[in-house]
Backbone atoms as SQL, in Angstrom:
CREATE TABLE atoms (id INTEGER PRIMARY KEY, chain TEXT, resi INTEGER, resn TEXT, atom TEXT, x REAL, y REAL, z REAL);
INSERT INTO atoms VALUES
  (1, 'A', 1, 'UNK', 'N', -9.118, -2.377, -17.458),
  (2, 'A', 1, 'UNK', 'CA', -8.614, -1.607, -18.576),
  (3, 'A', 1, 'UNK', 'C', -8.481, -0.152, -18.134),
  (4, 'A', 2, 'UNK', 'N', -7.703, 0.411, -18.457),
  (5, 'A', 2, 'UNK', 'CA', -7.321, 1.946, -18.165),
  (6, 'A', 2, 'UNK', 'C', -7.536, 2.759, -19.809),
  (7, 'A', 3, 'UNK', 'N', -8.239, 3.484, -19.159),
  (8, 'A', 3, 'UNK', 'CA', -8.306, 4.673, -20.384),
  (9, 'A', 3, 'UNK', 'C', -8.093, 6.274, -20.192),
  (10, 'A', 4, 'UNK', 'N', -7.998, 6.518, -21.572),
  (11, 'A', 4, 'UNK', 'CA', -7.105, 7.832, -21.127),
  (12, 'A', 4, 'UNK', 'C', -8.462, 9.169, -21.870),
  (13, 'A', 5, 'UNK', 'N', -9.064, 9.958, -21.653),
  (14, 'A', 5, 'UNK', 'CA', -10.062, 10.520, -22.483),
  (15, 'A', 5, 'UNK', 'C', -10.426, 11.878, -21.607),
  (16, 'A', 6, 'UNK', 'N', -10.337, 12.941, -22.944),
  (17, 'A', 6, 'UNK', 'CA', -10.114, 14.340, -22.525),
  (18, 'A', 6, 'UNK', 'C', -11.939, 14.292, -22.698),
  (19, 'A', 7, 'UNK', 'N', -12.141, 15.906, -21.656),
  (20, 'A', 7, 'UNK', 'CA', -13.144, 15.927, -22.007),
  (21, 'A', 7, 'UNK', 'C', -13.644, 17.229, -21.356),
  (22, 'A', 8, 'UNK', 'N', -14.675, 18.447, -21.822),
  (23, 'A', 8, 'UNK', 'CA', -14.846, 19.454, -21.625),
  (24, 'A', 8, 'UNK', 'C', -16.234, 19.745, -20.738),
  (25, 'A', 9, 'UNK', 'N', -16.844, 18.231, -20.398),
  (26, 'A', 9, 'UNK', 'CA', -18.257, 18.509, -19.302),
  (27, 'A', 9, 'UNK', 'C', -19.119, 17.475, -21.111),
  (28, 'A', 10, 'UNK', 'N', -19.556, 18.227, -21.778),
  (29, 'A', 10, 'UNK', 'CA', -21.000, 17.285, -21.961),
  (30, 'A', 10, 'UNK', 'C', -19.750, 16.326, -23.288),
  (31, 'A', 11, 'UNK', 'N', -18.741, 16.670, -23.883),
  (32, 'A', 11, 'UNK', 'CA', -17.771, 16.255, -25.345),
  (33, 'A', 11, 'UNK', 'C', -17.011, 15.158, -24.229),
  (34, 'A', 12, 'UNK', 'N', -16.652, 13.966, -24.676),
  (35, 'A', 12, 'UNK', 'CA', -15.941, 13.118, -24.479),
  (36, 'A', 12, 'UNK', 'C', -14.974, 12.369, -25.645),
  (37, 'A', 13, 'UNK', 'N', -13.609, 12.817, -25.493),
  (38, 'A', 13, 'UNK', 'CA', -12.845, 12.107, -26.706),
  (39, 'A', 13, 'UNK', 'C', -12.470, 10.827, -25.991),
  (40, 'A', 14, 'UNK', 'N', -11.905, 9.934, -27.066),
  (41, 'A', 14, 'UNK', 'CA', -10.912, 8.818, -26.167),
  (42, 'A', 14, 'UNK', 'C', -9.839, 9.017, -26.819),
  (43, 'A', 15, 'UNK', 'N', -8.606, 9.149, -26.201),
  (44, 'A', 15, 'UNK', 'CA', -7.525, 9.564, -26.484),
  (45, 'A', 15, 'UNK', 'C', -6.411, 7.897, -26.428),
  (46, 'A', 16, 'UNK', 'N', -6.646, 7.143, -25.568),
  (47, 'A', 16, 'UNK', 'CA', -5.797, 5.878, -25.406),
  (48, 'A', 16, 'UNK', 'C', -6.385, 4.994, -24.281),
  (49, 'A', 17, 'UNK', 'N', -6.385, 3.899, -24.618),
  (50, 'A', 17, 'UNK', 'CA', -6.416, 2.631, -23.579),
  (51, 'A', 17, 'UNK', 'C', -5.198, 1.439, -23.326),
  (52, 'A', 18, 'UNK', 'N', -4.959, 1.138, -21.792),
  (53, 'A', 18, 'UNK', 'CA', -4.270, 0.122, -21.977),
  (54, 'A', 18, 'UNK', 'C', -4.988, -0.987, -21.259),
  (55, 'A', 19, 'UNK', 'N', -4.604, -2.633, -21.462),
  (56, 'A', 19, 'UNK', 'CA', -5.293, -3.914, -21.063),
  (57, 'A', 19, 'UNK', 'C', -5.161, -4.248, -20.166),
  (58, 'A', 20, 'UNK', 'N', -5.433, -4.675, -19.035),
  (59, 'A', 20, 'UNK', 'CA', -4.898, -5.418, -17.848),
  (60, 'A', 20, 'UNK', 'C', -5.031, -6.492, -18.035),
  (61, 'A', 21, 'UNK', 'N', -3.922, -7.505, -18.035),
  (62, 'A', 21, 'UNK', 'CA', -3.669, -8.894, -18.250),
  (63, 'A', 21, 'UNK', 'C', -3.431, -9.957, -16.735),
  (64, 'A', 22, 'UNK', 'N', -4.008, -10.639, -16.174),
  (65, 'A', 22, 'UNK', 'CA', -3.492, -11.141, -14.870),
  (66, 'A', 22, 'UNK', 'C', -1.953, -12.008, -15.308),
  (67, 'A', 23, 'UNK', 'N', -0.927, -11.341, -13.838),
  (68, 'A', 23, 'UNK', 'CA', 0.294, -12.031, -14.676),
  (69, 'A', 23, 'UNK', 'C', 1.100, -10.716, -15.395),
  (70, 'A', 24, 'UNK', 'N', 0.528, -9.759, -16.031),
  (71, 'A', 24, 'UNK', 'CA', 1.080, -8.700, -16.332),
  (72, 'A', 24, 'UNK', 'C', 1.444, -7.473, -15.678),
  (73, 'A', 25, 'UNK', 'N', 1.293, -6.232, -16.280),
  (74, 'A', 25, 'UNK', 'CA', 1.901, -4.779, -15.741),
  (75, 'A', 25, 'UNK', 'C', 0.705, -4.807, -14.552),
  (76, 'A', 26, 'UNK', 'N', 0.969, -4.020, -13.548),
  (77, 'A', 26, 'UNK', 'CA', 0.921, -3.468, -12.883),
  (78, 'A', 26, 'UNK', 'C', -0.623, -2.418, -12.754),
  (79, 'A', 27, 'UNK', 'N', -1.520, -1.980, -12.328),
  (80, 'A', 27, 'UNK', 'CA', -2.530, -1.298, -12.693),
  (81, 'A', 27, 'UNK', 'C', -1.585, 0.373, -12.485),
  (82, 'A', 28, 'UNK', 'N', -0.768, 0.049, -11.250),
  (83, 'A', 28, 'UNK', 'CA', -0.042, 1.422, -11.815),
  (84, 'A', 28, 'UNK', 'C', 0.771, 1.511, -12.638),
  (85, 'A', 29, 'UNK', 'N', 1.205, 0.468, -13.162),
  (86, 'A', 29, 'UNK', 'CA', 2.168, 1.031, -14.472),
  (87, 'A', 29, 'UNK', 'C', 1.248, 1.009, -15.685),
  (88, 'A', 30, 'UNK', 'N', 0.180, 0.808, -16.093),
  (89, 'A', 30, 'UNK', 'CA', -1.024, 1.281, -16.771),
  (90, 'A', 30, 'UNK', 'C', -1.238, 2.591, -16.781),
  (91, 'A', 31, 'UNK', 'N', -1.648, 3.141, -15.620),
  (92, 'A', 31, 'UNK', 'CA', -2.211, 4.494, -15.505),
  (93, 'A', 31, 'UNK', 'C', -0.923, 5.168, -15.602),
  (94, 'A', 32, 'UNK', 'N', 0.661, 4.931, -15.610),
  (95, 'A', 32, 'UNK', 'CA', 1.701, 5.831, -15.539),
  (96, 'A', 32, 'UNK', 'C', 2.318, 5.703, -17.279),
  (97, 'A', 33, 'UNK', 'N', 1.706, 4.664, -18.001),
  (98, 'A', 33, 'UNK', 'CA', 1.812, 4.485, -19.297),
  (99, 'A', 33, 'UNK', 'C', 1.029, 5.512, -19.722),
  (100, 'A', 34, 'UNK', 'N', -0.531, 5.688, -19.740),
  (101, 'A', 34, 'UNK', 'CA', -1.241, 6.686, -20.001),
  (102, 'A', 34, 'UNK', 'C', -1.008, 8.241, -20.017),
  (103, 'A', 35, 'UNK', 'N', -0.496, 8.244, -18.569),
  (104, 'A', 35, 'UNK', 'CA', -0.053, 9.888, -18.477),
  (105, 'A', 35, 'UNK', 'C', 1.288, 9.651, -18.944),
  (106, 'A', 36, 'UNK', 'N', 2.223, 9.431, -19.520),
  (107, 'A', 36, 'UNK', 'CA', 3.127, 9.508, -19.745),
  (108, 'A', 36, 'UNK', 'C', 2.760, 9.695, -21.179),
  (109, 'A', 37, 'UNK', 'N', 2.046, 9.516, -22.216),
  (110, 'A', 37, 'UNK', 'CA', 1.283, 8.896, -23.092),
  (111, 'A', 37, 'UNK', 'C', 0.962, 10.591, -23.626),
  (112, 'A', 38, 'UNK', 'N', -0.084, 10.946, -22.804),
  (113, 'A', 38, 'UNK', 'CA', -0.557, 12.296, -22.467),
  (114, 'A', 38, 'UNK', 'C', 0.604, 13.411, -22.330),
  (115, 'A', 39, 'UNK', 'N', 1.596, 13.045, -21.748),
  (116, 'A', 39, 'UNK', 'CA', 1.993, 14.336, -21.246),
  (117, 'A', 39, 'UNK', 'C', 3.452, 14.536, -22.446),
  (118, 'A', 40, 'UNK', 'N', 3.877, 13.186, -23.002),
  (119, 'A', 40, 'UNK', 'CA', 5.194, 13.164, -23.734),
  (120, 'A', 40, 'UNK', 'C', 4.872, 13.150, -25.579),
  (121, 'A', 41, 'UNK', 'N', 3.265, 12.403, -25.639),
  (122, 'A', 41, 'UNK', 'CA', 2.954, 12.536, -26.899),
  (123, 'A', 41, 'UNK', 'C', 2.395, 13.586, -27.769),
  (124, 'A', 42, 'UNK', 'N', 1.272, 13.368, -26.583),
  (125, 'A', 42, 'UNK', 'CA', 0.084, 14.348, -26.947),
  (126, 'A', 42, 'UNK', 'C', 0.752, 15.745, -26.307),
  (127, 'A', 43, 'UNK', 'N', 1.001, 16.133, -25.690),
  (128, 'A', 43, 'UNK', 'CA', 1.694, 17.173, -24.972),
  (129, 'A', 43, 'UNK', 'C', 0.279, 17.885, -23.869),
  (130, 'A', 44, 'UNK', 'N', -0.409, 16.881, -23.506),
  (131, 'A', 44, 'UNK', 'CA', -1.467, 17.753, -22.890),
  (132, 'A', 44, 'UNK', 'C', -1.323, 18.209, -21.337),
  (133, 'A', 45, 'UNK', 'N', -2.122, 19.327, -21.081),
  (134, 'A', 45, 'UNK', 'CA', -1.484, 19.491, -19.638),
  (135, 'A', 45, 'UNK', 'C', -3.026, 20.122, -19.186),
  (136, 'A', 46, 'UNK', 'N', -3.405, 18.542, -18.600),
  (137, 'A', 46, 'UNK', 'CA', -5.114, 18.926, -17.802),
  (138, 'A', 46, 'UNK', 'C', -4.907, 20.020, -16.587),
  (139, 'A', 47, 'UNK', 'N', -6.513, 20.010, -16.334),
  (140, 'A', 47, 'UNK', 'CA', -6.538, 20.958, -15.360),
  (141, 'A', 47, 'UNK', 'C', -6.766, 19.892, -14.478),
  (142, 'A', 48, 'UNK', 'N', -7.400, 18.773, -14.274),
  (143, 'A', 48, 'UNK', 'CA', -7.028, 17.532, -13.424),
  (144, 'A', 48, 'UNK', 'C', -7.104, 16.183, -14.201),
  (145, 'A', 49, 'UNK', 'N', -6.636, 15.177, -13.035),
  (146, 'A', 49, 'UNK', 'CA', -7.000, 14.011, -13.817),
  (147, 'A', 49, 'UNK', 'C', -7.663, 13.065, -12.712),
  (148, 'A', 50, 'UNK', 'N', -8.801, 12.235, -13.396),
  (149, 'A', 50, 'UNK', 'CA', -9.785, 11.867, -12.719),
  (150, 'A', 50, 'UNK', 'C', -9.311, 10.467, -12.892),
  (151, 'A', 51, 'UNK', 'N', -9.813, 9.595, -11.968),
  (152, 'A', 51, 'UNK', 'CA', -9.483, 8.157, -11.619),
  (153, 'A', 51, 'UNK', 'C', -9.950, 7.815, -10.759),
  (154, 'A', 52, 'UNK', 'N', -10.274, 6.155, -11.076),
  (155, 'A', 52, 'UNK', 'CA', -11.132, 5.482, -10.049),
  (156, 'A', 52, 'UNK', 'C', -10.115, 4.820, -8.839),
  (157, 'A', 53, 'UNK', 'N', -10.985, 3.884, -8.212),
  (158, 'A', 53, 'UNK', 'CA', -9.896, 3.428, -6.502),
  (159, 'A', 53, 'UNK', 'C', -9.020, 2.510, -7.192),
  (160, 'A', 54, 'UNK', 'N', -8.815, 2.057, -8.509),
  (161, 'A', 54, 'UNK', 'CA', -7.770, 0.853, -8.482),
  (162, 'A', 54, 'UNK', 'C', -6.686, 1.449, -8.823),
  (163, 'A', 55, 'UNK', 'N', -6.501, 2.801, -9.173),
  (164, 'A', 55, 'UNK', 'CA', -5.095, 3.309, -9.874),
  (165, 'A', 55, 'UNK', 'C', -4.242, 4.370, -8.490),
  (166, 'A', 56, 'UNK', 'N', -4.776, 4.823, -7.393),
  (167, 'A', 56, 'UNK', 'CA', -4.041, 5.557, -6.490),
  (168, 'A', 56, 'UNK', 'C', -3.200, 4.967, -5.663),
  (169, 'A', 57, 'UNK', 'N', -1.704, 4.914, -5.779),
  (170, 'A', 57, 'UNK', 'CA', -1.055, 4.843, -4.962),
  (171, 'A', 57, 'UNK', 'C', -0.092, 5.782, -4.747),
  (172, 'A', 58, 'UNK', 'N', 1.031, 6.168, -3.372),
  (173, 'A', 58, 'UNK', 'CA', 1.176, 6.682, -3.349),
  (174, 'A', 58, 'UNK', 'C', 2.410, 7.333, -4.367),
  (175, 'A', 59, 'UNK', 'N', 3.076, 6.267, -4.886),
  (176, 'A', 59, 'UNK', 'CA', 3.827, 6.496, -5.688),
  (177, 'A', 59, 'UNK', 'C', 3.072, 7.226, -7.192),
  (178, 'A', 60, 'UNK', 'N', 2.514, 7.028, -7.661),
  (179, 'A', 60, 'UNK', 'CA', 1.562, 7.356, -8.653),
  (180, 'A', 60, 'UNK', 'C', 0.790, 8.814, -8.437),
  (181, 'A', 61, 'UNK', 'N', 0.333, 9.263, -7.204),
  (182, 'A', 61, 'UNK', 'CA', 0.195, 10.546, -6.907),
  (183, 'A', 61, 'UNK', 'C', 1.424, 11.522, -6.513),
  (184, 'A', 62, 'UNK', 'N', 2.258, 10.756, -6.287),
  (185, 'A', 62, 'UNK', 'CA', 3.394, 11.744, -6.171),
  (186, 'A', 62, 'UNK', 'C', 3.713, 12.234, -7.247),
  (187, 'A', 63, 'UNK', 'N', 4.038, 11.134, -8.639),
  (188, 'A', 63, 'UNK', 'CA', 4.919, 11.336, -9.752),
  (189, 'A', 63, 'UNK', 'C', 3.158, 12.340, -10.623),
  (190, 'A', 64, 'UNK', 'N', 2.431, 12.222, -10.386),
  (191, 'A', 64, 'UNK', 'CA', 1.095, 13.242, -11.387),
  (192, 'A', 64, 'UNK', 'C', 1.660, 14.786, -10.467),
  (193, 'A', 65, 'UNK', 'N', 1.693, 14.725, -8.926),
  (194, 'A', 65, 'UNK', 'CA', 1.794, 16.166, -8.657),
  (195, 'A', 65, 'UNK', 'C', 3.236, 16.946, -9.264),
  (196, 'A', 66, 'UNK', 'N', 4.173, 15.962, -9.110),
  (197, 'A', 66, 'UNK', 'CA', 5.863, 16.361, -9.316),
  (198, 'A', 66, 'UNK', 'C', 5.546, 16.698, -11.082),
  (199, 'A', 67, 'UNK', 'N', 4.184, 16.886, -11.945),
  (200, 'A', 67, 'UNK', 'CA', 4.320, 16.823, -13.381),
  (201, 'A', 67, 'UNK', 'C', 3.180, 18.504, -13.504),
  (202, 'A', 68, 'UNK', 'N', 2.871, 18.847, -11.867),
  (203, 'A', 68, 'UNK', 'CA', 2.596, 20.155, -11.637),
  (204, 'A', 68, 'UNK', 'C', 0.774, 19.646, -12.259),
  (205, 'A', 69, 'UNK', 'N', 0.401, 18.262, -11.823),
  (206, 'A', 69, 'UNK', 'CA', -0.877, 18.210, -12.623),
  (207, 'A', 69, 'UNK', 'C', -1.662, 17.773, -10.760),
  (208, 'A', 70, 'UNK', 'N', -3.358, 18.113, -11.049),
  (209, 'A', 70, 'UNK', 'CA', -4.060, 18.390, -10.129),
  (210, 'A', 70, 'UNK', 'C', -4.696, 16.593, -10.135),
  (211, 'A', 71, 'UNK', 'N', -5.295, 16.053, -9.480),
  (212, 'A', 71, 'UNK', 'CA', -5.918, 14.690, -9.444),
  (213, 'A', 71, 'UNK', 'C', -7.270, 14.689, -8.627),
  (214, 'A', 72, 'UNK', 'N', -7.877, 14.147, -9.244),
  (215, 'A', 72, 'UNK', 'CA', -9.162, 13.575, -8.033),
  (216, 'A', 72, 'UNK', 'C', -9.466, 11.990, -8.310),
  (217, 'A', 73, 'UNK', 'N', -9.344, 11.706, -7.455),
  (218, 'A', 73, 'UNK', 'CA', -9.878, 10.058, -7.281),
  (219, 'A', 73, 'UNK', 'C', -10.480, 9.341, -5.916),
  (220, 'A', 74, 'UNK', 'N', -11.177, 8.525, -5.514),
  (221, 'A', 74, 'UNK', 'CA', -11.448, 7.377, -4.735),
  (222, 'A', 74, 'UNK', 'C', -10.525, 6.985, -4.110),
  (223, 'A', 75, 'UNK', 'N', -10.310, 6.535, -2.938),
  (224, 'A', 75, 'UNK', 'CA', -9.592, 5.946, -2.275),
  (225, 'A', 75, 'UNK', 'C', -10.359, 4.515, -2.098),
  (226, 'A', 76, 'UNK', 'N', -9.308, 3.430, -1.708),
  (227, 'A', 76, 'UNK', 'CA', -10.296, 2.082, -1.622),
  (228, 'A', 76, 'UNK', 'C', -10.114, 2.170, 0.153),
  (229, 'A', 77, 'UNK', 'N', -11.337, 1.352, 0.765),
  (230, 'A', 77, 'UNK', 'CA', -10.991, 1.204, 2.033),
  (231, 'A', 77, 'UNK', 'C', -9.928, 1.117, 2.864),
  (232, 'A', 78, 'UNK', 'N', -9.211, 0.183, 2.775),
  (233, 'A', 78, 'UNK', 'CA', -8.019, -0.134, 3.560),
  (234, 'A', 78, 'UNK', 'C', -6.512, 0.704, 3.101),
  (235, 'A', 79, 'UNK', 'N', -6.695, 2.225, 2.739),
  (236, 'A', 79, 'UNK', 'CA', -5.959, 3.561, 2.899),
  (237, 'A', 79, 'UNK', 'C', -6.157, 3.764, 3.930),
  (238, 'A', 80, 'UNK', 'N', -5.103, 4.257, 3.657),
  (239, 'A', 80, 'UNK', 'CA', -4.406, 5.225, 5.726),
  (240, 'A', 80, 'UNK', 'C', -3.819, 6.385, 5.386),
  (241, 'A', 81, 'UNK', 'N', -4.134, 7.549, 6.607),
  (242, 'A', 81, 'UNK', 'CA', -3.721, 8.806, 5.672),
  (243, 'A', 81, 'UNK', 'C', -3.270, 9.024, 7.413),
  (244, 'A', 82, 'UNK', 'N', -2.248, 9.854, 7.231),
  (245, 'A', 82, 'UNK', 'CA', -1.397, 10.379, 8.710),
  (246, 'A', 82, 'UNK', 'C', -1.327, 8.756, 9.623),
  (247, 'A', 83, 'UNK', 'N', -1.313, 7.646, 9.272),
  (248, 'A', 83, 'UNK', 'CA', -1.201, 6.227, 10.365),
  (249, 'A', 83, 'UNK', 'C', -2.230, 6.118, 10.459),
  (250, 'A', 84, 'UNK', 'N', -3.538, 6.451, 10.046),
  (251, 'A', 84, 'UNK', 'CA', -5.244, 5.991, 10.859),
  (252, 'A', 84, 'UNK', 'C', -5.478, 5.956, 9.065),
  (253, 'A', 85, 'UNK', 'N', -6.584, 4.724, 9.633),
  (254, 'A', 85, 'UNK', 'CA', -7.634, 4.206, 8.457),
  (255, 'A', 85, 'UNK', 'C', -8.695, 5.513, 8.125),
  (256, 'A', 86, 'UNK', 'N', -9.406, 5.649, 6.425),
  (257, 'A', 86, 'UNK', 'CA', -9.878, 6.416, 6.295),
  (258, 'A', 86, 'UNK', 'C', -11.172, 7.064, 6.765),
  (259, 'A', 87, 'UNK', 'N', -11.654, 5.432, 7.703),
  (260, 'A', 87, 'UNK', 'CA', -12.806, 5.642, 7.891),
  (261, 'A', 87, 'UNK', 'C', -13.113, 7.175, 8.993),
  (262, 'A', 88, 'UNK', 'N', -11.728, 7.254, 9.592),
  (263, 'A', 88, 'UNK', 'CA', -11.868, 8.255, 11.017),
  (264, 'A', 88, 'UNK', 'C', -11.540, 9.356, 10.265),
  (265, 'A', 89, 'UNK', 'N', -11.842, 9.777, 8.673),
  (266, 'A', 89, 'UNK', 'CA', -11.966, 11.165, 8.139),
  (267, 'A', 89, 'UNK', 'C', -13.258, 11.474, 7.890),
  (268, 'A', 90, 'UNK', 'N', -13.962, 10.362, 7.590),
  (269, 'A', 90, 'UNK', 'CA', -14.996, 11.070, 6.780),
  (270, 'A', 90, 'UNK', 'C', -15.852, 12.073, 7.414);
């Protein structure tokens, strides 16, 4: 499930969730429902947006930076950043 929820450090709202169905959307077209959700409804414009390893790809971080918005998330193991696996960053 993807959820969408503003929040200032100790206040947590929930603003929207969507379902993951096996057979259905996409986990990135979830998280691009959400910010789209955020950015076209609500009109909000974070100072980042936080997410766990199942929603980063690269298409999905492109289209949050091209919306001038900041991200932090997890990478799952088997990411590659410049052709090498992540393990040869840490």
């Amino acid at each position: 499930m993807g959820r969408l929820v503003w929040t200032d450090g100790p206040i947590r709202i929930p603003l929207a969730f969507r379902v993951w169905q096996k057979g259905g959307a996409a986990t990135y077209d979830l998280a691009w429902a959400l910010r789209r959700y955020a950015r076209n409804r609500l009109r909000c414009t974070p100072a980042f947006g936080l997410f766990d390893s199942w929603y980063p790809s690269k298409k999905l971080l492109k289209r949050i930076r091209d919306y001038g918005w900041y991200f932090v998330c997890q990478l799952q193991q088997n990411r590659r950043f410049e052709g090498r696996a992540l393990r040869y960053y840490k």
